[in-house]
C-alpha positions as CSV (number, residue, x, y, z in Angstrom):
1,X,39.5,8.7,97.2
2,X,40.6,6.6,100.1
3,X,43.5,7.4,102.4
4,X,45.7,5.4,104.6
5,X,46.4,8.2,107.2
6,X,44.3,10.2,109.4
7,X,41.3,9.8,110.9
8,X,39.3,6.5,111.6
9,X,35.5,6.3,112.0
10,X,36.3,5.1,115.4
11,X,38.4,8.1,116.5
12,X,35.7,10.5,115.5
13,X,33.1,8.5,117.4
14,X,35.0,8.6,120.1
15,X,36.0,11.8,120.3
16,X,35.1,13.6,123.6
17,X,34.2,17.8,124.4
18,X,36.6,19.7,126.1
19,X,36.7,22.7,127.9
20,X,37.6,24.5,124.8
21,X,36.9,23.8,120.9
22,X,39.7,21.5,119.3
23,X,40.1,20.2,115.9
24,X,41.1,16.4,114.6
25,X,43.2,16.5,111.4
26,X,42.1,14.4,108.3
27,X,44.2,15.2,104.9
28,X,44.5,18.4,102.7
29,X,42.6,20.7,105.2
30,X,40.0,18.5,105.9
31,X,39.2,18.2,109.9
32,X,36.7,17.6,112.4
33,X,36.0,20.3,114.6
34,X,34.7,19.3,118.7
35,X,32.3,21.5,120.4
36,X,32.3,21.7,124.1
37,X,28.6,20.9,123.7
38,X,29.4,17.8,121.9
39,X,29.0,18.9,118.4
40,X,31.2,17.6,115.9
41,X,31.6,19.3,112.5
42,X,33.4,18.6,109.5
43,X,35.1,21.7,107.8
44,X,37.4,22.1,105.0
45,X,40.4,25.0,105.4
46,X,42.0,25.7,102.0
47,X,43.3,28.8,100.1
48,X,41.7,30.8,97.1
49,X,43.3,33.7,95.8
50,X,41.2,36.6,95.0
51,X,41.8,40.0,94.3
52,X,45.0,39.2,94.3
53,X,45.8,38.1,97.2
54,X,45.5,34.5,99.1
55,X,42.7,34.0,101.0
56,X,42.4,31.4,103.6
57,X,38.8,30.3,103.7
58,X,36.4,27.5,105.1
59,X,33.8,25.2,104.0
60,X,31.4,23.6,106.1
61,X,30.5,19.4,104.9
62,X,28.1,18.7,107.6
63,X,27.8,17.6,111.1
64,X,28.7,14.2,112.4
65,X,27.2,11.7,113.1
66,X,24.3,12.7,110.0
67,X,27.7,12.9,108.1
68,X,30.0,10.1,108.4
69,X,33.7,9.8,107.9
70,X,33.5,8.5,104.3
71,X,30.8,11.1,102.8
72,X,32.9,13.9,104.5
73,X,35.8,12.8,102.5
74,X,33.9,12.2,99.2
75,X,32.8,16.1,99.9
76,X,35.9,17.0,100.8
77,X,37.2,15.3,97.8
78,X,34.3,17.0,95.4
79,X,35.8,20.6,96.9
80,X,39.4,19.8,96.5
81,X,38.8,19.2,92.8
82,X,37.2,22.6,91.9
83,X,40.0,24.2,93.9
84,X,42.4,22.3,91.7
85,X,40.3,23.2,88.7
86,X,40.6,27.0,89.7
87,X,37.1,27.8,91.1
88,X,36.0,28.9,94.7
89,X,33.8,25.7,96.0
90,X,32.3,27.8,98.9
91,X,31.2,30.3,95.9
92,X,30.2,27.6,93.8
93,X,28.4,26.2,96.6
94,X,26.1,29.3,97.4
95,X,25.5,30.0,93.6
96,X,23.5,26.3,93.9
97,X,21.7,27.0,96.8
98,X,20.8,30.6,94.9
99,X,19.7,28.5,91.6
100,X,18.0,26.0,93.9
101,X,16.3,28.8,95.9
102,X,15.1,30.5,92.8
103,X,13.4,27.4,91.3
104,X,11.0,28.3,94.3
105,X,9.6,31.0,91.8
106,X,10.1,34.8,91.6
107,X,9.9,35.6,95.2
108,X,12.4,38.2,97.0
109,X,13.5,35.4,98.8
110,X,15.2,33.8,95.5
111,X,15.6,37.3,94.0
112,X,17.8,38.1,96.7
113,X,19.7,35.4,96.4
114,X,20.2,35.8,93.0
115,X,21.3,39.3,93.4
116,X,23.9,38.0,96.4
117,X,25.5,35.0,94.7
118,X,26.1,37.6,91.5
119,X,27.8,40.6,93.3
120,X,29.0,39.2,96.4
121,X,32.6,37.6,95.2
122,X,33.8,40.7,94.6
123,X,33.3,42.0,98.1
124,X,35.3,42.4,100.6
125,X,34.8,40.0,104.0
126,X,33.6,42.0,105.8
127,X,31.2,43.5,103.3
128,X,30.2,40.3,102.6
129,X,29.2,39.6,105.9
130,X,27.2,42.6,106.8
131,X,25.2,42.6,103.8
132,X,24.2,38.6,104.0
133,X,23.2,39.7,107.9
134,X,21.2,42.0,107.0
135,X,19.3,40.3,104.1
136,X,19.4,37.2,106.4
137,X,18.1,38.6,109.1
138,X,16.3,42.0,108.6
139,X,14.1,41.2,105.2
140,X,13.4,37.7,106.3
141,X,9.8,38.6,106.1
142,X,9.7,39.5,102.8
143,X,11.5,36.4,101.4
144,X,8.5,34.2,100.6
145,X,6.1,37.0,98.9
146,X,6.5,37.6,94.8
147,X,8.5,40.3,94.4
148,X,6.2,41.4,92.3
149,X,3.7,41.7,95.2
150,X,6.0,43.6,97.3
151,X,4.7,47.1,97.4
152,X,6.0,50.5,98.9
153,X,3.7,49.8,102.0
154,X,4.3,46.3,102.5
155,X,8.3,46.8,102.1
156,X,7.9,50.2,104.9
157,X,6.0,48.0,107.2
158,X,9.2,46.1,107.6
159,X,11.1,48.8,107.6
160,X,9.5,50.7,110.2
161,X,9.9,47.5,112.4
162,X,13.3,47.4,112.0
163,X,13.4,51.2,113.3
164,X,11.2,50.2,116.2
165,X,13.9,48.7,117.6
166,X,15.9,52.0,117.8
167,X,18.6,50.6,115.3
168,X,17.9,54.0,112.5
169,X,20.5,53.1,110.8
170,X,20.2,49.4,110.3
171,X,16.5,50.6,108.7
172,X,18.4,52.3,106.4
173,X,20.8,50.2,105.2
174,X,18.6,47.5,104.7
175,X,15.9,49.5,102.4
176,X,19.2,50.0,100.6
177,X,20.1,46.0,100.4
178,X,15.9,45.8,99.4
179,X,16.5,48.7,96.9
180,X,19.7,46.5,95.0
181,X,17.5,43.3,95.0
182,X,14.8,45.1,93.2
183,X,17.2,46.6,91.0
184,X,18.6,43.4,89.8
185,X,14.8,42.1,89.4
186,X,14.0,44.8,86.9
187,X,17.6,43.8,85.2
188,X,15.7,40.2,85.2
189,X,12.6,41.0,84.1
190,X,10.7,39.1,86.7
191,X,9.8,43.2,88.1
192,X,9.0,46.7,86.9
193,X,9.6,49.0,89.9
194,X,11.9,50.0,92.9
195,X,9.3,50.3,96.0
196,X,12.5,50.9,98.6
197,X,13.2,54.0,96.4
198,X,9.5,55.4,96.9
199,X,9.8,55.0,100.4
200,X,13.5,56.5,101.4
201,X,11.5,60.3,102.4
202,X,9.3,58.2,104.7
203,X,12.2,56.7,106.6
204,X,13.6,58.6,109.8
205,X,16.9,60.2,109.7
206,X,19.9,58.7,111.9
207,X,20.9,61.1,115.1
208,X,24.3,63.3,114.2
209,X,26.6,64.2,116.1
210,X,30.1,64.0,117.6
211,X,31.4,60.6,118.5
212,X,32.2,60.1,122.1
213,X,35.8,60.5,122.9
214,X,37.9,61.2,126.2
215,X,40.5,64.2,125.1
216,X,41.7,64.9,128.7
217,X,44.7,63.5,129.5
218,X,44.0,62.8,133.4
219,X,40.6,60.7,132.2
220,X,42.6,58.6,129.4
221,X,45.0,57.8,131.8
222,X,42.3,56.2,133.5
223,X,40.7,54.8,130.5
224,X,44.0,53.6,129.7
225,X,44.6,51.7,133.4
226,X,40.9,50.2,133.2
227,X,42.3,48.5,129.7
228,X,45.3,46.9,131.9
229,X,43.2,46.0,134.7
230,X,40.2,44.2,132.7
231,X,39.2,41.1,134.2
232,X,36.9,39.7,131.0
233,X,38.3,37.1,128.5
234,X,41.8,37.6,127.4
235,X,40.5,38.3,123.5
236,X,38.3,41.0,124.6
237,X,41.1,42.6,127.0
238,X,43.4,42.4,123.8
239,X,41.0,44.3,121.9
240,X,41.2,47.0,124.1
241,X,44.4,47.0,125.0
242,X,45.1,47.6,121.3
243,X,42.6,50.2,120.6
244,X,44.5,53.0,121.7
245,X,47.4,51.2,120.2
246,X,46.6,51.2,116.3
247,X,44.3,53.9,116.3
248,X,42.2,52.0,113.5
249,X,38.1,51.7,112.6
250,X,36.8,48.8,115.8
251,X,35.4,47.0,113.0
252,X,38.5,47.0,111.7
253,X,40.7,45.5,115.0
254,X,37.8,43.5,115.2
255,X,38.3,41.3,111.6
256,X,42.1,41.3,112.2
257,X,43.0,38.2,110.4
258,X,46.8,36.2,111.3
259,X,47.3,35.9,107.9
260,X,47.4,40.0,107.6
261,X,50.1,40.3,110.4
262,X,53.6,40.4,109.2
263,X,55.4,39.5,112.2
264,X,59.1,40.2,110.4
265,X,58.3,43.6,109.1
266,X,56.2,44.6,112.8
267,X,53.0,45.5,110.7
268,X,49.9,44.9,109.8
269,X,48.6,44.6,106.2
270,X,44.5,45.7,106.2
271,X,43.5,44.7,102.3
272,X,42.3,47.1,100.2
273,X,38.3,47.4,99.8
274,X,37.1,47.7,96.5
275,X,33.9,47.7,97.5
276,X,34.8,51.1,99.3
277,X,37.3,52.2,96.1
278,X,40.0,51.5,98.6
279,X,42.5,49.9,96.1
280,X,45.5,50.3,98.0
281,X,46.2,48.1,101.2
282,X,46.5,49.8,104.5
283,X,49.7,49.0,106.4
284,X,49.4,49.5,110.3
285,X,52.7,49.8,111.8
286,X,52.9,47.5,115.0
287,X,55.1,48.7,118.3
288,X,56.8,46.4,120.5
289,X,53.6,46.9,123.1
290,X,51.1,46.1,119.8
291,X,53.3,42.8,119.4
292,X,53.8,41.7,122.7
293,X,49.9,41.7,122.8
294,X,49.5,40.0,119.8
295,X,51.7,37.4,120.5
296,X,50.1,36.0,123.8
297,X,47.1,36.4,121.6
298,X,47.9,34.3,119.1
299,X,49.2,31.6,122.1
300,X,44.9,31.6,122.2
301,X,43.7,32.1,119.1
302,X,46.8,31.6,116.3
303,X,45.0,28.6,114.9
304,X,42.1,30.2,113.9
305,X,41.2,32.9,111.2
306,X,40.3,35.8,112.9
307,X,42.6,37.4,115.6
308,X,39.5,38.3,117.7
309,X,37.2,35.0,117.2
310,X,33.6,35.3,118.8
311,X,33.3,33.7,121.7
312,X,30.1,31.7,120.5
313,X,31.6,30.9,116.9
314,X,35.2,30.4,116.6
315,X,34.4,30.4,112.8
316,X,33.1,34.2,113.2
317,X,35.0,37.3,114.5
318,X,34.6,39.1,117.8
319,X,31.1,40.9,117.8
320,X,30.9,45.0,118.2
321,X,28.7,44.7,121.3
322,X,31.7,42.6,122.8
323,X,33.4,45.1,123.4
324,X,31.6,47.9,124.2
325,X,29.9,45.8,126.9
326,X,33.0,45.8,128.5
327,X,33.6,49.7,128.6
328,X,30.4,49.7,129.9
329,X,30.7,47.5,132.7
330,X,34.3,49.6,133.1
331,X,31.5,52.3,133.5
C-alpha cells in the first residue's frame, strides 16, 4: 500500500491556512483538504456510477492530526478496493454505521437509520440530502426512545415544536419522514402501528397562495440592475445573475454541479429524479450571457462539486437563505 509520490508526513504537518480553503494531492483522489481555521481533513474524490450515470462523490477518512498520513492511506486504500470491486464505499460506509446504530436496540434512532441506509441510494442528491436534514435534525428528539414507546402524543409534541418555529411546512414533511420510519418498523416487526398517521388532522395546514413575482417591466428592469450591481460574494451575485437567465426551480440553480454543464453543446444537463418519476434528464439551454457567468464562476469554484458551494462548507452547496438574504438587503 505504500507510494513513492505525494504527500510526506512532513508536508501535511506543515501545511499552513490561507485566506481561502486549498487542497494537497496524495494519489487516486486521495487529498488533504486546509481550512482557513487550521483544520486539515483527509477526503477521498472518486466516481460511482449510478442510475446510469457517473457520479463524482466524496468520502470523508478523518481529520489530521487524529489521522495520520499512513492510516489515511490504509483508508483510502480499504475504499479504493470496493470501488474496484463495484460497490459505493460511502454507501457501504453508512449501512455500518446504520447496523452499528441499530445494535443500540429498537429505538427510532436505529430504526431510522435502518429505514435511510435501505431506501436512500436510490435517491436523487438532493433528495438525499433534505431527507437526512430533516431526520438529522428535526426528529433528533425521538432517536433514543423505543419506537415502540413513541406514541401519537409524544411524536405531535415534536411536531408541534417544529411548527412553533413558523416553518408549517418543515412540520409536515417531517411527520412524513417519521410516518416512513414507522412504516418500515412494522415491515420489521420490532412495531405495530403508524402514530404520524393518527396525527396528520392535528397538524396545521401550510399558507397558500401566489408566489411573489415582479410582472412589470419598469420594476424588473430594476430588479434586473440590482442583480448587476450586487456587492456580496461573487457565488451569490452569480446566482442571481442567472436566475432570470435559466428560468429553473432556486433549488435547482442552487445544486448546479460542473460535471452537468456541457460547455461544447452550451447546456446544462439536470438528471432525471426518480424519486419524483422524473426519468428523463432536463436539458437547460445556456446563452452566451449564462456562459460568460459561468465561466468566471468556475475561475472560483471549478474545482469543486457544486457550482454554487456554501460559503461555510465547500463540500455543501449554496444554502436557500443565501440568497434570498441578498434580495432582501437589495430591499
Amino acid at each position: 500500500m505504500g507510494v513513492s509520490t505525494g504527500l510526506t508526513e512532513v508536508k501535511v504537518r506543515k501545511a499552513t491556512p490561507g485566506d481561502k480553503p486549498y487542497r494537497l494531492a496524495d494519489q487516486r483522489g486521495l487529498y488533504l483538504q486546509v481550512q482557513p481555521n487550521g483544520g486539515k481533513y483527509w477526503r477521498y474524490k472518486y466516481r460511482f456510477r449510478q442510475h446510469g450515470r457517473l457520479r463524482e462523490k466524496l468520502l470523508a477518512l478523518g481529520t489530521y492530526p487524529e489521522i495520520t498520513l499512513a492510516v489515511a492511506r490504509e483508508r483510502h486504500w480499504h475504499a479504493h478496493k470496493m470501488l474496484a470491486e463495484g460497490r459505493d464505499p460511502g454507501f457501504v460506509r453508512r449501512q455500518q454505521k446504520a447496523v452499528e446504530r441499530s445494535k443500540a436496540g429498537d429505538t427510532f434512532g436505529a430504526i431510522g437509520a435502518d429505514w435511510f441506509a435501505t431506501h436512500s441510494e436510490a435517491w436523487s442528491e438532493t433528495h438525499r440530502e433534505r431527507q437526512e436534514r430533516l431526520l438529522n435534525k428535526e426528529l433528533v428528539p425521538l432517536f433514543r426512545i423505543p419506537i415502540t414507546d413513541v406514541k401519537a402524543p409524544v411524536l405531535l409534541g415534536v411536531i408541534r415544536k417544529i411548527e412553533a418555529r413558523g416553518v408549517i411546512e418543515t412540520a409536515r414533511r417531517s411527520n412524513q419522514i417519521a410516518s416512513q420510519i414507522f412504516r418500515h418498523g412494522i415491515a420489521l416487526g420490532v412495531t405495530e402501528a403508524d402514530p404520524a398517521a393518527q396525527i396528520s388532522n392535528a397538524l396545521r395546514e401550510p399558507k397558500s397562495g401566489h408566489f411573489a413575482a415582479t410582472t412589470d417591466p419598469v420594476e424588473l428592469g430594476r430588479l434586473l440592475a440590482a442583480f448587476d450591481s450586487y456587492r456580496g460574494t461573487p457565488v451569490v451575485r452569480a446566482a442571481l445573475k442567472l436566475t432570470p437567465l435559466l428560468l429553473v426551480r432556486p433549488g435547482e440553480l442552487r445544486h448546479m454541479q460542473w460535471a452537468d454543464v456541457d460547455w461544447d453543446n452550451a447546456a446544462w444537463i439536470i438528471p432525471g429524479d426518480p424519486t419524483k418519476k422524473i426519468k428523463r434528464d432536463h436539458v437547460v439551454p445556456l446563452a452566451p450571457q449564462s456562459l460568460a457567468t459561468l465561466g468566471d464562476l468556475q475561475t472560483l469554484t471549478g474545482n469543486y462539486r457544486w457550482a454554487f458551494p456554501s460559503a461555510r462548507s465547500m463540500n455543501r452547496p449554496l444554502s436557500e437563505n443565501a440568497v434570498l438574504g441578498a434580495m432582501r438587503r437589495m430591499d
